[in-house]
N, C-alpha and C positions, 0 to 999 in steps of 0.2 A: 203520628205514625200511620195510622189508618189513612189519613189524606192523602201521603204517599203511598199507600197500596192502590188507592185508589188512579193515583195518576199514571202509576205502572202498568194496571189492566186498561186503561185506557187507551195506553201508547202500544201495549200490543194489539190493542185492539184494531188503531189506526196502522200499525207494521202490515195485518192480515190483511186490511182494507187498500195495504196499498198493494199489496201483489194480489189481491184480487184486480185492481187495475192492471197490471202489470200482464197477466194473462187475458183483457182485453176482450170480457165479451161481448158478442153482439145480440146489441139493442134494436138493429134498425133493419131495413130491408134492405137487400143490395139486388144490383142490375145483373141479370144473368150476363154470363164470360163466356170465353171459348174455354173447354173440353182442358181440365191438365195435362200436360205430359207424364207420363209413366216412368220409372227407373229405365224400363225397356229403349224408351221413343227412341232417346237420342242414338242408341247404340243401331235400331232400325235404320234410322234415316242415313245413320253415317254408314253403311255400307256403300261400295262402290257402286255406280248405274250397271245396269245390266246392257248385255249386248243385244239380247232381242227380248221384248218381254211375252211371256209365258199365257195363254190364255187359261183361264181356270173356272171352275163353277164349284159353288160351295151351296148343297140345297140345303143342309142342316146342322148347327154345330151345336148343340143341348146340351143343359144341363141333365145327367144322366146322374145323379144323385139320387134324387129321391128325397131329397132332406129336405125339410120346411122348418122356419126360422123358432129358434128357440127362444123360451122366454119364463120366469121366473116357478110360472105354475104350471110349464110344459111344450106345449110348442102351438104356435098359429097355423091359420091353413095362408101364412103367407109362406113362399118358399126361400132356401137360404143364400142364395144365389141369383142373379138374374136371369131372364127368360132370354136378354137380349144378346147373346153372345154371338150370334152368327152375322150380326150386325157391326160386333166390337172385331170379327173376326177380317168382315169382308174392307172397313175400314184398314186394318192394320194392312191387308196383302195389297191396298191400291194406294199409301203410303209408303211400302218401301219400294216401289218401281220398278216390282220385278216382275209382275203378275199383272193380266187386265181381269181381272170382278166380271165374272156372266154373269148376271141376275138368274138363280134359280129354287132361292126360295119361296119365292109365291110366283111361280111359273105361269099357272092357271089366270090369277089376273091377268099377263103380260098377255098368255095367249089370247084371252077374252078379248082384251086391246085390239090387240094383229087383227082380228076377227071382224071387229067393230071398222077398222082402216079399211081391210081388203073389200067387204062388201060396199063401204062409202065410196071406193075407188070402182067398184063395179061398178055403181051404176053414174058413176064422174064419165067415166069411158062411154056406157052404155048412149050415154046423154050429151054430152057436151064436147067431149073431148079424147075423141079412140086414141090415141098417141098419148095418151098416160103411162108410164112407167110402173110395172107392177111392183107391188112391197117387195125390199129386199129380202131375201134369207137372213133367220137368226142365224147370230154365231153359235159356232161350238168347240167345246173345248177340249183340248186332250189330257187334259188332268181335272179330277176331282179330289176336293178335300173334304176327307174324315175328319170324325173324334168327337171330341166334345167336354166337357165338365167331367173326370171320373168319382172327383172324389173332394168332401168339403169335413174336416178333420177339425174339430172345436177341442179346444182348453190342451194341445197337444205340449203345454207350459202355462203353467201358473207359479205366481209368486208376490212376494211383497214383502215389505221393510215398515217398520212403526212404533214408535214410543212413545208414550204419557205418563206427566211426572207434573204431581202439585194440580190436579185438573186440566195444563195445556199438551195439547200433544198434535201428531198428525203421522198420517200411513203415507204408501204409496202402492198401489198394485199393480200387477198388467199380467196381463193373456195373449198368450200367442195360438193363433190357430193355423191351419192349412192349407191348401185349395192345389189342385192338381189337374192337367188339363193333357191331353193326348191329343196331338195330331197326325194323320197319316193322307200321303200321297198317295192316289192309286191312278194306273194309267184305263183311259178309256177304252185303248185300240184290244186291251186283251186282260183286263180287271188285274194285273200285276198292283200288287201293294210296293210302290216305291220305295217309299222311304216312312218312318215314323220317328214322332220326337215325341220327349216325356219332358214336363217340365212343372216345375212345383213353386208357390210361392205360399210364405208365410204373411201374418195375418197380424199386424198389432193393435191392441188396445191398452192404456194405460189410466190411472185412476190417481189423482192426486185429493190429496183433505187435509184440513189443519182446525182443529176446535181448541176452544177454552170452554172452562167451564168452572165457576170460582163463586165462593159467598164472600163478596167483598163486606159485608158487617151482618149484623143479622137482621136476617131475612130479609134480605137484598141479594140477591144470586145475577150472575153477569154471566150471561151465556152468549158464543158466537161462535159460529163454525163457517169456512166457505172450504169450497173443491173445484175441481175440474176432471172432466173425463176427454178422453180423446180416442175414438175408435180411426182407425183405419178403414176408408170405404171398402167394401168388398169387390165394388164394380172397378174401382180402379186396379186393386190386386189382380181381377179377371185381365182386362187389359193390360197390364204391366205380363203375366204369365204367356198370353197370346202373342203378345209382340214380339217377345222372347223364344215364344216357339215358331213364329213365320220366320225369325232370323233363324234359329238353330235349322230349319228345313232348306233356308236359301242355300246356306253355306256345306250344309250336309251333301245340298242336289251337284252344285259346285265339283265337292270331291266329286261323288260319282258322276262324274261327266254329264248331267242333265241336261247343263247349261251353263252359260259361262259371263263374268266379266267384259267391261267394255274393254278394260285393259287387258285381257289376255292374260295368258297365264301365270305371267307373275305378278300379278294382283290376284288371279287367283291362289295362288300358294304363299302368298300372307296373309289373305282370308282365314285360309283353310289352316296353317302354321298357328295363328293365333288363336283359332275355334278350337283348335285338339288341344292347344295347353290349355282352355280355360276349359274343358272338357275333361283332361286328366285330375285337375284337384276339384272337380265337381263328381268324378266319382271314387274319388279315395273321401269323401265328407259326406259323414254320417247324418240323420237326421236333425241330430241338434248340434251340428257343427261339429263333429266332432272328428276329425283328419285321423283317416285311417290309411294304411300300408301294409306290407307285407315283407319281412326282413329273410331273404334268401342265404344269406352268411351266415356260416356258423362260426366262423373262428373271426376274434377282436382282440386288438390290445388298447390296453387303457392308459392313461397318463392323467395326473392331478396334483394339482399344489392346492396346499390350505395349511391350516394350523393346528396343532394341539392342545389339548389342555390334562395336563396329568391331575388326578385328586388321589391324593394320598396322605401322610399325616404331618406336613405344614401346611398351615392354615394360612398362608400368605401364597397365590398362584396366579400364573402368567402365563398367556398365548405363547405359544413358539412356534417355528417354521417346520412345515411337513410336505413329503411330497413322497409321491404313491406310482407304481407301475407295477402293469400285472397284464395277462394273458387271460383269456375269456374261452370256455369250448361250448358251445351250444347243443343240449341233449336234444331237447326240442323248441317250439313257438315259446314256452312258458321257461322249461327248468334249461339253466345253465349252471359249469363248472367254471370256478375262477381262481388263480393263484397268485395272490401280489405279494409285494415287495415293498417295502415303506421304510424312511427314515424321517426322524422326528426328534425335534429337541425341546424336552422337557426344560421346566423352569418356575421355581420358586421364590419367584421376588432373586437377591444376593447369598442365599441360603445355599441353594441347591440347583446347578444349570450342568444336563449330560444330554449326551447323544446317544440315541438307540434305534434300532432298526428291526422287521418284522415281517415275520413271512407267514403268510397266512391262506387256509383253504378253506372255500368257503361255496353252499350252493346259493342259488340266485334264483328268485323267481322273478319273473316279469307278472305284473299284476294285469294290464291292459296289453295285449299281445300284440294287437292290430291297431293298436293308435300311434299317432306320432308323438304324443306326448302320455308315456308311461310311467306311473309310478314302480318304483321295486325294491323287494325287501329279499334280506341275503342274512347267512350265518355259519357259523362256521367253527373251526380253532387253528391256532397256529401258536409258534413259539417267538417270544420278547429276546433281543440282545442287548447288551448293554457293550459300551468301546472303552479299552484300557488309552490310560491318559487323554482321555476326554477326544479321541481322533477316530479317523478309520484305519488306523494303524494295527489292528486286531481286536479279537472278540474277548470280552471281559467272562471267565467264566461262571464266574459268582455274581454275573446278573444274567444268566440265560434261566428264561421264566417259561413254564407252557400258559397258555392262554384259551379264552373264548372271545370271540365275538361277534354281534348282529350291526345290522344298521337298514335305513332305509336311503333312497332318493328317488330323485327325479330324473329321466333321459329323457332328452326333444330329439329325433330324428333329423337333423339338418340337409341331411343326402342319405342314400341309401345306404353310404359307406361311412358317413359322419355321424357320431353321437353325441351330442352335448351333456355331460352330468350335472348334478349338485346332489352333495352326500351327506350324510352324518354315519359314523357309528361308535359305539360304546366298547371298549375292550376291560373283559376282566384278566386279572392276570390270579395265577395260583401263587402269589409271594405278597410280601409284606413289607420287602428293603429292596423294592423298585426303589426310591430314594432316599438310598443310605439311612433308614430311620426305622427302627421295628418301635408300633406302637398300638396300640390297643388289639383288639382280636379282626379290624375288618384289614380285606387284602386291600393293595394301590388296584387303582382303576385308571384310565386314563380314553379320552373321549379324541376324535377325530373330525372334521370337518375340512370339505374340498370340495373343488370345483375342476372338470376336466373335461377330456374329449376323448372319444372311444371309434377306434376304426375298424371298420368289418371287410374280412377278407376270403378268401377259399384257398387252400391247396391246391386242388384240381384244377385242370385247364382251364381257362374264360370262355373257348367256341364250346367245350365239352357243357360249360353250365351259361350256354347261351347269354352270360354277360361280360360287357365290357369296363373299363373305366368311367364310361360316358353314360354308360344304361340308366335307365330309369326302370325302377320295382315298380309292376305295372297294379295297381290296389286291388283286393277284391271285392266283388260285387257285393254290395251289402243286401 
């Protein structure tokens, strides 16, 4: 028996040793490559050519943090971000084709240069050859670009998963951080601040480990653990963030007439068409992704099928069909009034199968008021019916029941005018021959579950509340 224990820790042994190959470290030195591309690049490069390209000069684009890298017992005097961003910066504007790069961060060298030319050409002329051409004029540009690194946001998400059982186990964690960059246009002829983009990129790290750790007999203990980390370079987030703000500033300049397409303006207005929609759901998303909106309707009506389940005093129960409508009035963002409607067909195995229906009032809170995706819990009371000869042929009066009920769900905003549910709630009734059976002292109860869609509308005129069919609920600014 021990022999086999022993050959099972072994073969875990070998399992861990193979996905340690499997994750494939390196042993060896490799040849430097060319620079990766960023999430950004491709979307840079695929913009359309420009019709004339733009000169620009960029003296300084810094990290304006202040942060220096952190580390277990505090932080280094190394810093958390790269120095080199006005380099990743001047890079990105002379890869999308829209801009020529003046050199003016280290200006001083260049003029030094000019300097060192123009007097070697004096005395070329003075000596040799008067018909020398003097140094050209530097260029100059009529835009400058701002900004810089504002802001470098650590552990802005942590988490992780993990269990050990018998001495083998293994985690998994990651960290997400943040890094924020600002850029802005300003014109030369008259310091007007153009245009400014804001653009933020998140940061992953993630941590994998798997140990054992076992007394295969005594005092013989078998211990093995491997891992993997994987950080997310920073410099590349940098660049990834930059590239994405030189797009967002082309297309920005675009709209306001700066400068234009080689194709003219209907490539500019698919440019411009596709930047504003990916710009509408980048600002209704919250920091952690979280899709925000603003619901301008107050009045909705609802529709849902699901099923029921009665619990009362046969012990033998079965789903049945139910389906739900009801009117919604909106007090505010949060509290709403609702009035449904519901029929439902109870069933107990061959024992006991009716039909009843239910009108019910009830308040409704919305938990998340501004997300697209809200939870909401409601309550209420309303009165049970019961139908003579099992139809809708009239109301049975000796089963009209008063009631309570709560429930909770879920609603996804699909459009501003569409709501998608999923519900549950609990209905107590004040009776005890909901199905024909009086028996102990508890009342029948009977539970709900549906699934539906909820549409939001106004009374008042559409020019009067500025929307149409078509509108889009514009988010707010978080």
């Amino acid at each position: 028996m021990k022999y086999y224990k022993l050959q099972l820790y072994l073969m875990s042994v070998f399992l861990l040793s193979s996905c340690g190959a499997y994750f494939n470290q390196p042993f060896d030195q490799t040849p430097a490559r060319l620079g990766e591309y960023s999430k950004s690049t491709k979307t840079l490069l695929g913009l359309p050519p420009a019709q004339s390209p733009v000169e620009v000069a960029v003296y300084n684009f810094s990290d304006q943090t202040g942060q220096y890298k952190a580390v277990e017992n505090g932080s280094t005097f190394s810093t958390a971000v790269t120095q080199g961003s006005t380099a990743i910066l001047l890079k990105a504007l002379e890869d999308s084709g829209w801009f020529i790069p003046i050199e003016r961060e280290n200006l001083s060298n260049l003029s030094t240069e000019r300097n060192i030319i123009r007097n070697t050409k004096q005395e070329y002329i003075k000596n040799l050859n008067p018909n020398e051409p003097p140094l050209p004029p530097l260029k100059y540009a009529g835009i400058i670009l701002e900004g810089g690194i504002v802001s470098y946001d650590t552990n802005i998400i942590t988490g992780g998963v993990g269990a050990r059982y018998f001495g083998l186990g293994g985690s998994a964690k990651y960290r997400q951080d943040r890094i924020t960059v600002y850029l802005r246009m300003v014109s030369t002829s008259n310091g007007e601040i153009l245009k400014t983009v804001y653009v933020s990129k998140t940061i992953l790290s993630q941590a994998l480990d798997a140990s054992l750790f076992r007394f295969v007999k005594f005092q013989r203990l078998l211990e093995t653990e491997m891992g993997i980390t994987r950080n997310e370079p920073v410099q590349l987030a940098i660049k990834d963030a930059v590239e994405k703000a030189v797009h967002d500033l082309i297309v920005e300049g675009i709209e306001g007439g700066f400068w234009s397409a080689k194709g003219g303006n209907q490539v500019n207005e698919e440019v411009v068409a596709n930047y504003n929609a990916e710009k509408e759901i980048a600002e209704s998303t919250g920091i952690y992704n979280r899709i925000f909106f603003q619901q301008k309707f107050k009045n909705s009506i609802n529709f849902s099928l699901g099923t029921s389940l009665l619990d009362a005093d046969y012990s033998d129960t079965h789903f049945g069909p139910m389906a739900k409508i009801g009117y919604n009035l909106g007090l505010s963002e949060v509290v709403s009034l609702n009035v449904n409607s519901a029929y439902m067909r109870f069933k107990t195995g061959s024992t006991f199968e009716e039909s009843f229906a239910s009108i019910d009032l009830n308040a409704e809170f919305r938990l998340l008021r501004n997300d697209k995706l809200s939870p909401y819990i409601y309550g209420g009371g309303g009165i049970l019916f019961g139908f003579e000869n099992d139809g809708f042929l009239g109301l049975d009066a000796d089963q009209t029941d008063a009631k309570v009920q709560y429930g909770a769900g879920i609603e996804y905003a699909i459009s501003p005018r569409i709501g998608m549910r999923i519900w549950g709630e609990h209905n107590i009734t004040f009776s005890d021959k909901v199905d024909n059976l009086v028996n102990g002292k508890r009342d029948d109860f009977y539970f709900n579950f549906g699934v539906g869609l909820k549409y939001y509308f106004n009374f008042t005129n559409k020019k009067k509340d500025g929307l149409s069919d078509d509108s889009q609920v514009k988010s707010p600014k978080n």
